[in-house]
C-alpha positions as a Markdown table, in Angstrom:
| # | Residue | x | y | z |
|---|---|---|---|---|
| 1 | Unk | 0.0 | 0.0 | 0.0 |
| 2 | Unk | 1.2 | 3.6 | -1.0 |
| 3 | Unk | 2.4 | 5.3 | 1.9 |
| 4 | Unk | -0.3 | 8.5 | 1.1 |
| 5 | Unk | -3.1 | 6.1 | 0.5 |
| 6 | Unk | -4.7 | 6.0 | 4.1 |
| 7 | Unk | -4.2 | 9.9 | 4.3 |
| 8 | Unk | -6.2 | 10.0 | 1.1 |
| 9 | Unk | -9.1 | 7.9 | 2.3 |
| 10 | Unk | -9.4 | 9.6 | 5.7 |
| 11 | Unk | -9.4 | 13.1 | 3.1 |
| 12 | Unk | -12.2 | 11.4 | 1.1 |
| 13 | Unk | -14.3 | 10.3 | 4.0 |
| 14 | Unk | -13.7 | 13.8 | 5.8 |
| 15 | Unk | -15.2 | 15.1 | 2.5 |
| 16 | Unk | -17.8 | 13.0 | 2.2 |
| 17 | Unk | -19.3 | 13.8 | 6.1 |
| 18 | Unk | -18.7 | 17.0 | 5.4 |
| 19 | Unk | -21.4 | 17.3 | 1.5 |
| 20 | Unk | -23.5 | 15.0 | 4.0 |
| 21 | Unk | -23.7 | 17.9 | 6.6 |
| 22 | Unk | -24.3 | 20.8 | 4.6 |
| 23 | Unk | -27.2 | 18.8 | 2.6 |
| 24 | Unk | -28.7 | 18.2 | 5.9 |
| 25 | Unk | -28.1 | 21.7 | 6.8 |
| 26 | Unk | -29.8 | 22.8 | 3.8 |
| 27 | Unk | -32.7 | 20.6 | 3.7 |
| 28 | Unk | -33.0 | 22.1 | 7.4 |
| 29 | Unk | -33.0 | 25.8 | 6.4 |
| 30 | Unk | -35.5 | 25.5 | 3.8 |
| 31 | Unk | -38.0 | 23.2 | 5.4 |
| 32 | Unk | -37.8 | 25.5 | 8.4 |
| 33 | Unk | -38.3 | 28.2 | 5.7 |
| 34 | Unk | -41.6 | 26.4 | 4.2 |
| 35 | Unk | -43.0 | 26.0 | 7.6 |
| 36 | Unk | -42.7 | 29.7 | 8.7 |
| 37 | Unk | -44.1 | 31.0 | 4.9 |
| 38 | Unk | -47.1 | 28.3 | 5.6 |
| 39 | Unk | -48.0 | 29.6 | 9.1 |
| 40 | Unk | -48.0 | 33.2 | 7.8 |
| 41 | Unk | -49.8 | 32.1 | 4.7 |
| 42 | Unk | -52.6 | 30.8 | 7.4 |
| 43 | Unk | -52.9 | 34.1 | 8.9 |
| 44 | Unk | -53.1 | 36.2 | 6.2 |
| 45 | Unk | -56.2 | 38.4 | 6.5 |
| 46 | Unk | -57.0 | 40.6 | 3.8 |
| 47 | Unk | -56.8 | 39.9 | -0.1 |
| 48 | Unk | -53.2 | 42.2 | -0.8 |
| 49 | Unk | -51.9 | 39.8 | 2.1 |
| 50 | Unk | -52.2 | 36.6 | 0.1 |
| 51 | Unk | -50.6 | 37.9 | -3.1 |
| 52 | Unk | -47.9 | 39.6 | -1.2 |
| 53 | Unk | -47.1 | 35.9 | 0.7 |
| 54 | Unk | -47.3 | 34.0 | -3.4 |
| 55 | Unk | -44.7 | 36.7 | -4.2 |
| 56 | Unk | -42.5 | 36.5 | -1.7 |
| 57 | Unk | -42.9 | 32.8 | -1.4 |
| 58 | Unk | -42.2 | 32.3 | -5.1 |
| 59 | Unk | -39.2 | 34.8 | -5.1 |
| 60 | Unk | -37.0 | 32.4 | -3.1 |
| 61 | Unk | -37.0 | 30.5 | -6.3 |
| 62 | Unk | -37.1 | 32.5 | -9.6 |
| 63 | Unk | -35.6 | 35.9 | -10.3 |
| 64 | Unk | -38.5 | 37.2 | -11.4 |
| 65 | Unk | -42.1 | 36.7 | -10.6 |
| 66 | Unk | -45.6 | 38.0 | -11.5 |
| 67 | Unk | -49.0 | 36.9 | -9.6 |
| 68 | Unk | -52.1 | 37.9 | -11.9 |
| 69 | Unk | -55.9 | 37.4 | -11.1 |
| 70 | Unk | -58.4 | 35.8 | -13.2 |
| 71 | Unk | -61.7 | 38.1 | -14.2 |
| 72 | Unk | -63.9 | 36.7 | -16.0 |
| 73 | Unk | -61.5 | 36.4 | -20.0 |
| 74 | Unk | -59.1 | 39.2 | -19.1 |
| 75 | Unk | -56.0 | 38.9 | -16.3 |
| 76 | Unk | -54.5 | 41.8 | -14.0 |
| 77 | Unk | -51.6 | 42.0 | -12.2 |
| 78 | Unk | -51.6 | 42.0 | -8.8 |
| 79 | Unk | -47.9 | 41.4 | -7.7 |
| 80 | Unk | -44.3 | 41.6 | -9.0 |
| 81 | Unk | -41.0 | 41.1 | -8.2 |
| 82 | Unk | -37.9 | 42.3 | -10.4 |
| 83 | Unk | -40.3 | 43.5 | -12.9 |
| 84 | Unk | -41.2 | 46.7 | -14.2 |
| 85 | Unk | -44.7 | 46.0 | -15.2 |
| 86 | Unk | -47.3 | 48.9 | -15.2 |
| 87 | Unk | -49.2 | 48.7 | -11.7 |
| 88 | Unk | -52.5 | 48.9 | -13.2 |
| 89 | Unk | -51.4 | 46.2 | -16.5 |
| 90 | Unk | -54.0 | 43.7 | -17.6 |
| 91 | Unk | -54.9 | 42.0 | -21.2 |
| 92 | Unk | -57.0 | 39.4 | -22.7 |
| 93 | Unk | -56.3 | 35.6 | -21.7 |
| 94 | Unk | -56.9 | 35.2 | -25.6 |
| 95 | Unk | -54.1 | 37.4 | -25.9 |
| 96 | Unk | -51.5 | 35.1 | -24.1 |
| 97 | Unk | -51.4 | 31.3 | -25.3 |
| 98 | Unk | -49.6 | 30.3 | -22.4 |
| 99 | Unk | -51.8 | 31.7 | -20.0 |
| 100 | Unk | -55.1 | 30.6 | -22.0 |
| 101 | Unk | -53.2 | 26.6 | -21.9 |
| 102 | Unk | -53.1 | 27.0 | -17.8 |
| 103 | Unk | -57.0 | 28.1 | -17.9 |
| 104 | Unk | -57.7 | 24.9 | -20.5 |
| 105 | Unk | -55.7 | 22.5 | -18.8 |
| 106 | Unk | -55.3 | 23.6 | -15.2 |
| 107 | Unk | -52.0 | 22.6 | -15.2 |
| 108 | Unk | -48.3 | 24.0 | -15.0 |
| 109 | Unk | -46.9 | 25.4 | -18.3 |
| 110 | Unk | -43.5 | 25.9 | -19.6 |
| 111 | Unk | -43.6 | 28.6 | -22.8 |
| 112 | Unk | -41.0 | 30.8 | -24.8 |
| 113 | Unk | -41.3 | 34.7 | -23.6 |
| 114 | Unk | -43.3 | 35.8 | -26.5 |
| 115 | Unk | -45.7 | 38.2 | -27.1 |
| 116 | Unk | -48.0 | 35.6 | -28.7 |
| 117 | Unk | -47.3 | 33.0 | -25.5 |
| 118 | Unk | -47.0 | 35.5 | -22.8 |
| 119 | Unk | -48.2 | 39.0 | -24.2 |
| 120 | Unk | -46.4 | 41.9 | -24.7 |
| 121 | Unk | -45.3 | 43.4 | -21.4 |
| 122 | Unk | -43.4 | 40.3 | -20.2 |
| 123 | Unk | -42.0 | 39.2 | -23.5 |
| 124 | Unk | -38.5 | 39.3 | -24.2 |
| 125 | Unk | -36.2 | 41.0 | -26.8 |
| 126 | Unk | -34.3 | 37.9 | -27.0 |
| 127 | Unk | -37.2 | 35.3 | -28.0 |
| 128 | Unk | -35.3 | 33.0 | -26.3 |
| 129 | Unk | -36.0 | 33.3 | -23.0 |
| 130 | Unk | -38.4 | 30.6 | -20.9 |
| 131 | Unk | -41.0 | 31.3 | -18.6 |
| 132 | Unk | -43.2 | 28.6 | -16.1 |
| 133 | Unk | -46.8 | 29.4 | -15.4 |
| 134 | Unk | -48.5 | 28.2 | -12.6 |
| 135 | Unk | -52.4 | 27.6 | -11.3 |
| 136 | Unk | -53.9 | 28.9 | -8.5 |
| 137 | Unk | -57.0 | 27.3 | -8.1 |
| 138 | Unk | -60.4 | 27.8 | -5.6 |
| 139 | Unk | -61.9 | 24.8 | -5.8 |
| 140 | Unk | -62.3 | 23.4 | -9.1 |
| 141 | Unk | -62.0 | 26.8 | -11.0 |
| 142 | Unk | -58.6 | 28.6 | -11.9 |
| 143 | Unk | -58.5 | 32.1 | -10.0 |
| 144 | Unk | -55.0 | 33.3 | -10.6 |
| 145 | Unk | -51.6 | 32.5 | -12.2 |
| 146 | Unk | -48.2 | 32.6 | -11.1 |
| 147 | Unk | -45.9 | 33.6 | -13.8 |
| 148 | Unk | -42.1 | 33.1 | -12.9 |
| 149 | Unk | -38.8 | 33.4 | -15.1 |
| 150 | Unk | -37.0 | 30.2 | -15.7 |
| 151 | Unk | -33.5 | 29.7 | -15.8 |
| 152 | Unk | -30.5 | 27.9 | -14.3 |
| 153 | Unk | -31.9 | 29.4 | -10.8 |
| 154 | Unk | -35.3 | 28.2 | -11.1 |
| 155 | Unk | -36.7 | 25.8 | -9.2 |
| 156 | Unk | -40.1 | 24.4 | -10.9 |
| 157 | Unk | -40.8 | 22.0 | -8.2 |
| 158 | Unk | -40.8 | 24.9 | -5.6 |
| 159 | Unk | -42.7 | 27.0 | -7.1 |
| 160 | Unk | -45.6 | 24.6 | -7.7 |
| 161 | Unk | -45.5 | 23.9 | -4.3 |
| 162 | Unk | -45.7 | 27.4 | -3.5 |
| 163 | Unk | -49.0 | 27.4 | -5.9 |
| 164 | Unk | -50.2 | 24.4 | -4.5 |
| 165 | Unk | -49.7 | 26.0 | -0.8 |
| 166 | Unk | -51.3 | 28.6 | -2.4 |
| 167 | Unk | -54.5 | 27.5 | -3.6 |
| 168 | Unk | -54.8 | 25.3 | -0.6 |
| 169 | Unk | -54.9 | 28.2 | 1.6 |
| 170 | Unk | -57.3 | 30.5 | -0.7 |
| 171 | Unk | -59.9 | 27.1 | -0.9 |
| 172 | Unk | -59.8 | 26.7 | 3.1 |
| 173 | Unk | -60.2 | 30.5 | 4.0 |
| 174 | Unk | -63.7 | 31.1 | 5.2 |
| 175 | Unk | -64.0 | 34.8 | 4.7 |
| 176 | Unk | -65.0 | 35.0 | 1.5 |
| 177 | Unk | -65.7 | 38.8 | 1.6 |
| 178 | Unk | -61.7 | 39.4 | 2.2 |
| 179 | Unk | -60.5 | 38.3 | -0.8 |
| 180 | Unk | -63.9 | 39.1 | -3.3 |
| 181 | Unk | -61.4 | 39.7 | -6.2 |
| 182 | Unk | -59.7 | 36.3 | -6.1 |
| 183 | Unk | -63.0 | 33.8 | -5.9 |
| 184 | Unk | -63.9 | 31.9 | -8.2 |
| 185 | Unk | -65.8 | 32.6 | -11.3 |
| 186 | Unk | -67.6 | 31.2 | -14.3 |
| 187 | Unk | -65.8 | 30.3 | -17.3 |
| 188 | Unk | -66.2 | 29.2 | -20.7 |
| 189 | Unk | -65.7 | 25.2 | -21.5 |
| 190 | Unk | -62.3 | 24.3 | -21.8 |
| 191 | Unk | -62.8 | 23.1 | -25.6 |
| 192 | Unk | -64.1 | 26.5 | -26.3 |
| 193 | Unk | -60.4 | 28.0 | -24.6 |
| 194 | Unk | -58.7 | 25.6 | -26.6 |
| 195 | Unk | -59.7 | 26.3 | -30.2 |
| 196 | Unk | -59.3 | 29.7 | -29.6 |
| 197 | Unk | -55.3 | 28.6 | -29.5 |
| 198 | Unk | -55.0 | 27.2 | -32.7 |
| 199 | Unk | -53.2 | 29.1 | -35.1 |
| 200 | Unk | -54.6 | 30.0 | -38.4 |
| 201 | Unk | -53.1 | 27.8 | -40.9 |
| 202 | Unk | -53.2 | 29.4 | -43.9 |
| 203 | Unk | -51.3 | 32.3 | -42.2 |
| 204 | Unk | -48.2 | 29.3 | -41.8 |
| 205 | Unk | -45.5 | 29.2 | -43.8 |
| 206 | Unk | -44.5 | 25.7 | -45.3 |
| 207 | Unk | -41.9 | 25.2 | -42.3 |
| 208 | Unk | -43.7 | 26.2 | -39.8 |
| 209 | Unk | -46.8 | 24.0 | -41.2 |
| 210 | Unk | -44.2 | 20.9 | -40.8 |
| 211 | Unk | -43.4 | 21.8 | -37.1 |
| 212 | Unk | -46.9 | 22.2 | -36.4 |
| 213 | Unk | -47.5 | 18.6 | -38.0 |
| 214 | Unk | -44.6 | 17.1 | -36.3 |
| 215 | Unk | -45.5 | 18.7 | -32.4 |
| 216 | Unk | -49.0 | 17.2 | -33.1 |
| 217 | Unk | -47.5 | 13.7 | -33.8 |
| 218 | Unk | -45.1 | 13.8 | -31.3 |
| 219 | Unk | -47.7 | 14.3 | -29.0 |
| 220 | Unk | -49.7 | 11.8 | -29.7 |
| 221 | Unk | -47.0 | 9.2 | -29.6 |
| 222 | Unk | -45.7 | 10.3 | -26.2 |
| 223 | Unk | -49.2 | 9.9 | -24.5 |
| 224 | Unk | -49.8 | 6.9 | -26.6 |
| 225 | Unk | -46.7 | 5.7 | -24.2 |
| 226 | Unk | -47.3 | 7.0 | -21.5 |
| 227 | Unk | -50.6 | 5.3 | -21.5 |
| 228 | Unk | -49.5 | 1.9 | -22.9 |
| 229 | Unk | -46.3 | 1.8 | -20.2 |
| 230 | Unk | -47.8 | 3.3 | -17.4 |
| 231 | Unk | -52.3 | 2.1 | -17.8 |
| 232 | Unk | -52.4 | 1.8 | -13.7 |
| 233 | Unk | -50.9 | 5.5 | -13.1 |
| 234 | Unk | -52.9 | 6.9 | -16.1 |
| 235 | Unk | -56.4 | 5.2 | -14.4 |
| 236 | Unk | -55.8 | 6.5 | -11.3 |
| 237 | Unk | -55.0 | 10.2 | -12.4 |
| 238 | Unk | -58.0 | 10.1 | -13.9 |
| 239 | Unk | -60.2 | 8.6 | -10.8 |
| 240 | Unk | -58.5 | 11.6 | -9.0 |
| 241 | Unk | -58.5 | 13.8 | -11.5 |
| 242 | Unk | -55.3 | 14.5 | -11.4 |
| 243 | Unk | -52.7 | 12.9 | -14.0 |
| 244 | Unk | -49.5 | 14.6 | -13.1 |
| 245 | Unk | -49.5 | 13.7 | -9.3 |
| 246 | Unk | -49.4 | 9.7 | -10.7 |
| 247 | Unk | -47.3 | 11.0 | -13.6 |
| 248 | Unk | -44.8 | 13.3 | -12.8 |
| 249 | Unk | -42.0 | 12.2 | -14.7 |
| 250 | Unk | -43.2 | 11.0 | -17.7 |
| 251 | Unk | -45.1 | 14.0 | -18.0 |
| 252 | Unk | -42.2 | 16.6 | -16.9 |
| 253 | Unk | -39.5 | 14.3 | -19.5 |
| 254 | Unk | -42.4 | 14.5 | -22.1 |
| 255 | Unk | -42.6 | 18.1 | -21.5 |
| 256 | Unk | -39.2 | 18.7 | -21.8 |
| 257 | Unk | -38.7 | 17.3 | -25.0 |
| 258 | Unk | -41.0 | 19.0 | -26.4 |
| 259 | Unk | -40.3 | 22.5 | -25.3 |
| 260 | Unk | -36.7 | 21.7 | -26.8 |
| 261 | Unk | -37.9 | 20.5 | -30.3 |
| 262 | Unk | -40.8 | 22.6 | -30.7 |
| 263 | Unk | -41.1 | 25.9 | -28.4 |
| 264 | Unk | -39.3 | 27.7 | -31.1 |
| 265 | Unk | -41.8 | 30.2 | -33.1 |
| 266 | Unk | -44.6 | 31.9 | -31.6 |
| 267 | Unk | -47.4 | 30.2 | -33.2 |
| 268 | Unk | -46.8 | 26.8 | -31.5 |
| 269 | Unk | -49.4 | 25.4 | -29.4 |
| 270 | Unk | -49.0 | 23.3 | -26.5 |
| 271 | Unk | -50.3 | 20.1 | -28.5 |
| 272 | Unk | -48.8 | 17.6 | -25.5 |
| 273 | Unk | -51.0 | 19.7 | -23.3 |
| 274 | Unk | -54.2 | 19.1 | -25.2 |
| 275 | Unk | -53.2 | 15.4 | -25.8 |
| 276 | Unk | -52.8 | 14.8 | -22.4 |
| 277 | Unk | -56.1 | 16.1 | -21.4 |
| 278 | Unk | -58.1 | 14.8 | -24.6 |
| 279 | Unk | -56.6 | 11.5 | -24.5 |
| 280 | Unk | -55.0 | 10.0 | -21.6 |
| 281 | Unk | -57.5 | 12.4 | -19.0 |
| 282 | Unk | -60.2 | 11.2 | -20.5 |
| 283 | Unk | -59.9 | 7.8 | -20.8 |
| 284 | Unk | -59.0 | 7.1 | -24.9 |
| 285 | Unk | -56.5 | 5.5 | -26.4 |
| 286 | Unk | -54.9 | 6.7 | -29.7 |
């Protein structure tokens, strides 16, 4: 045996303890985090209160964050952090893909910062930028969205935890009167929503026709999967209503795929998004 061999070990296992620690430190800090933002969350008392907590909440894991409410077909901000977004901003969901796919599919969605996915005041010059919107729901209707940046320092799981924590919160609270602005309201049927995000095809050009074509069979073949390797997870999510809490990585790999291949010109549409809920939500089989 080398004579700097057991040195090196007792190095390596020093090391080792030492990554251990500072994980468990770390869990530590932010579960003690999560506890005090959901004790304060249950105490909130006035409508301004609860999207102050969602931003703050949310801004321990994005750089930049927006919290909009849901009126009837037209959204308004109501919070931001490290945006400069007019005070009194709003715009047609039908304006905003992205946000119109949350309403239709009540789920989270990743989209390119484009005026056609995202509208005009939170697009980017660079087209290339990503951003992850989130539902807030009360009850069984969507009431807001949180709209967050996404890049190396975003953490998606957080933030729709943060949502979830939320929406939780907002169902539970029993004065209705304190936050009139953020119940829910009637909407339109989802296939209604849905159709109004289909581009118009003659306004395509030939390469962009081809993407369109290819995003819609992609989709189709990754639910097809999803449902023929996973028919137990895809049952239950649809018992529950809920096909990402059984499916969370098929869906998330799915998704990430396709934002890579596809997400690249403002006219697509989230076709794995209406696959998932056409198809493997409601029960068919392609």
């Amino acid at each position: 045996m080398h004579a700097l061999e057991p040195a090196w070990e007792n190095l390596k296992r020093d090391f080792e303890t030492a990554c251990s620690q500072a994980a468990r430190d770390e869990r530590a800090r932010l579960l003690a985090g999560l506890n005090q933002f959901l004790r304060r969350f249950r105490r909130y008392e006035t409508e301004q209160d609860w999207i102050q907590m969602v931003g703050e909440g949310a801004a321990g894991f994005a750089r930049q964050i927006a919290v909009f409410s849901l009126e009837g077909d037209i959204l308004r901000l109501r919070g931001q952090v490290n945006l400069e977004l007019p005070e009194t901003l709003s715009f047609p969901l039908a304006s905003a893909g992205a946000f119109e796919s949350v309403r239709a599919t009540k789920d989270a969605v990743t989209a390119l910062r484009t005026s056609a996915e995202v509208g005009d005041a939170l697009s980017t010059p660079s087209g290339g930028d990503r951003a992850c919107l989130f539902p807030v729901a009360n009850g069984t209707r969507l009431t807001a969205v949180l709209f967050a940046s996404s890049d190396e320092e975003t953490d998606l799981n957080a933030l729709e935890l943060i949502s979830g924590l939320a929406a939780s919160i907002l169902e539970r609270q029993s004065n209705a009167a304190l936050h009139s602005q953020i119940s829910p309201l009637p909407q339109p049927p989802a296939a209604a929503s849905q159709a109004a995000r289909l581009p118009a095809w003659a306004d395509l050009d030939p390469k962009q026709r081809q993407l369109h074509l290819r995003a819609q069979r992609f989709a189709r073949v990754a639910v097809a999967e999803i449902q023929l390797a996973k028919p137990e997870a895809c049952r239950a999510g649809r018992e529950q209503g809920d096909l990402y809490l059984f499916l969370q990585k098929e869906i998330d790999k799915a998704r990430e795929i396709y934002g890579k291949q596809f997400m690249t010109i403002s006219s697509m549409v989230d076709y794995l998004h209406r696959e998932l809920v056409q198809t493997a939500a409601a029960g068919e089989h392609s």
